[in-house]
C-alpha positions in Angstrom: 26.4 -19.1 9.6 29.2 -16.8 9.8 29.2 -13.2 10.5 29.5 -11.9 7.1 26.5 -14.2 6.0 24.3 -12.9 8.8 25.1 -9.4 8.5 24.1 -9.8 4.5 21.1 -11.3 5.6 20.1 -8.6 8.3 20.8 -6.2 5.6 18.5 -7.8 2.9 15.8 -8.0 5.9 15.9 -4.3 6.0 15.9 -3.3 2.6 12.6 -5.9 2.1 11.0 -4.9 5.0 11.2 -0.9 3.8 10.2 -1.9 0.1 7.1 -4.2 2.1 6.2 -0.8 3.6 6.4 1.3 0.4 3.9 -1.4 -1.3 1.2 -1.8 2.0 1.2 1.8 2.0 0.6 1.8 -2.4 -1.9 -0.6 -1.8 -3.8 1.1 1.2 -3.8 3.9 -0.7 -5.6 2.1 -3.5 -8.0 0.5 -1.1 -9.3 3.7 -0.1 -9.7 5.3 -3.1 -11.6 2.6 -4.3 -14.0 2.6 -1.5 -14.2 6.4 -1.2 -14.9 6.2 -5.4 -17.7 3.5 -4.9 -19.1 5.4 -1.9 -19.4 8.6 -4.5 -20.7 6.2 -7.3 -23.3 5.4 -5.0 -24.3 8.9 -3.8 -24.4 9.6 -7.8 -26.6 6.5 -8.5 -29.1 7.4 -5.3 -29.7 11.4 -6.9 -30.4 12.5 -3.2 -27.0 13.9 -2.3 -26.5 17.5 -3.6 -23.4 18.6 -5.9 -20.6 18.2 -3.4 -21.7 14.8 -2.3 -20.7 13.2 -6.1 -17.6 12.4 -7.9 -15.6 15.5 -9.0 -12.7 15.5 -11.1 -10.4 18.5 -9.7 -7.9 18.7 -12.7 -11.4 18.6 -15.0 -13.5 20.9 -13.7 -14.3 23.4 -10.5 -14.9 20.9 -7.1 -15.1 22.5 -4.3 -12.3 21.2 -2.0 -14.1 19.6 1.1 -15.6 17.5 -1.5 -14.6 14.1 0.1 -15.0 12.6 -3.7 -13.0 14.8 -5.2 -10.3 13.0 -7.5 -7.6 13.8 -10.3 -8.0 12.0 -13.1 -4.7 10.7 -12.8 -5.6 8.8 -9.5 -8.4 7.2 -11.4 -6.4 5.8 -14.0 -4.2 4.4 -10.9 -7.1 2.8 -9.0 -8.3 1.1 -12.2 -5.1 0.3 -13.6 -5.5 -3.6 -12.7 -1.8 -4.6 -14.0 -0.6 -2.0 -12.0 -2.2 -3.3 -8.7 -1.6 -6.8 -9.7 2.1 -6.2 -9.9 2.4 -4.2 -6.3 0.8 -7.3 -4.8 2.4 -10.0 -6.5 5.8 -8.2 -5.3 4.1 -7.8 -2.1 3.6 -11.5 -1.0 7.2 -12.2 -2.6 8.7 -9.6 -0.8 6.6 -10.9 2.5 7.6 -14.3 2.0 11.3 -13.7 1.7 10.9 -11.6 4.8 9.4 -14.5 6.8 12.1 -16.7 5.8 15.2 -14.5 6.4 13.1 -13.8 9.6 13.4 -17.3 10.7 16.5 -18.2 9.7 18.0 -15.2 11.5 15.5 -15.6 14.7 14.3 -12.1 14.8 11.5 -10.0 13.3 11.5 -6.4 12.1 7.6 -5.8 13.0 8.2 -6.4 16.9 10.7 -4.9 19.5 12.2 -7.9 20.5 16.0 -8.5 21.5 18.0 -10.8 19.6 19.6 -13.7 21.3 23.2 -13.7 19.6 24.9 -17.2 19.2 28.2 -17.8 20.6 
């Protein structure tokens, strides 16, 4: 591989593995929303939490703001958009899988310190 090919290549590897990031931190973000939403379902469905313990909507109406449940609307329609989610992922594993494979054919990885052994 010549120079110009492996510098391309290192290149690519660090564009995907910044756009990998963006998306594990989208989807993290999702993940806990959803479980902090299902946690406030719950506390709705078991009536033995008081008022700042459920779901509030804070562009809809007055939470207070340690309320732990407290969503905008907007991030609602984001944790149940499923085309939305689907798409992050999909690109995700792509992206992932292209990373693995430049990884390999370049000998390095971008997730640990390690010194590159340059070919002569």
């Amino acid at each position: 591989m010549s120079i110009e090919e492996e510098t391309m290549k290192l290149i690519r590897l660090r564009k995907i593995t910044q756009v990998i990031q963006s998306h594990r931190d989208f989807l993290q973000k999702v993940w806990a929303n959803m479980q902090n939403f299902a946690q406030g379902l719950r506390n709705e469905l078991d009536e033995n939490y008081w008022s700042e313990h459920k779901i509030g909507f804070a562009d809809l109406e007055n939470v207070p703001q340690f309320n732990q449940f407290r969503f905008t609307f907007s991030e609602l329609e984001e944790l149940f958009n499923i085309g939305y989610i689907k798409e992050a992922l999909e690109s995700f594993r792509q992206l992932s899988e292209e990373k693995t494979r430049l990884e390999a054919e370049l000998g390095i990885s971008m997730d640990s310190p390690a010194t590159r052994v340059l070919r002569t």
